[in-house]
C-alpha positions, 0 to 999 in steps of 0.5 A: 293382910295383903302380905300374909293372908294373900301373898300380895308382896308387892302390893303390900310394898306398895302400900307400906312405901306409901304410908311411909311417904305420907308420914315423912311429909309430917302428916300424922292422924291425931292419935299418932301425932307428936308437936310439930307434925301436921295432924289430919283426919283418918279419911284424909290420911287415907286419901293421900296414902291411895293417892300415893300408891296410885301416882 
């Protein structure tokens, strides 16, 4: 929505990097998550992503 409703590139950047940074540290939410990755709640995932994106 960022990217193509608003032309908010680098924000969209911003967030996709954050989200892939949360997910390589092996943080899933349960309806993504395969055996072995650290399964969290929604509100807790996007905590850490605004987090990521804000640090």
């Amino acid at each position: 929505m960022l990217r193509w409703s608003f032309g908010l590139h680098e924000e969209a950047d911003a967030i996709e990097k954050s989200v892939a940074a949360v997910m390589s540290e092996g943080f899933r939410t349960r309806d993504i998550a395969s055996e072995g990755d650290k399964c969290i709640g929604t509100v807790q995932f996007g905590d850490m992503v605004a987090s990521a994106v804000g640090g």
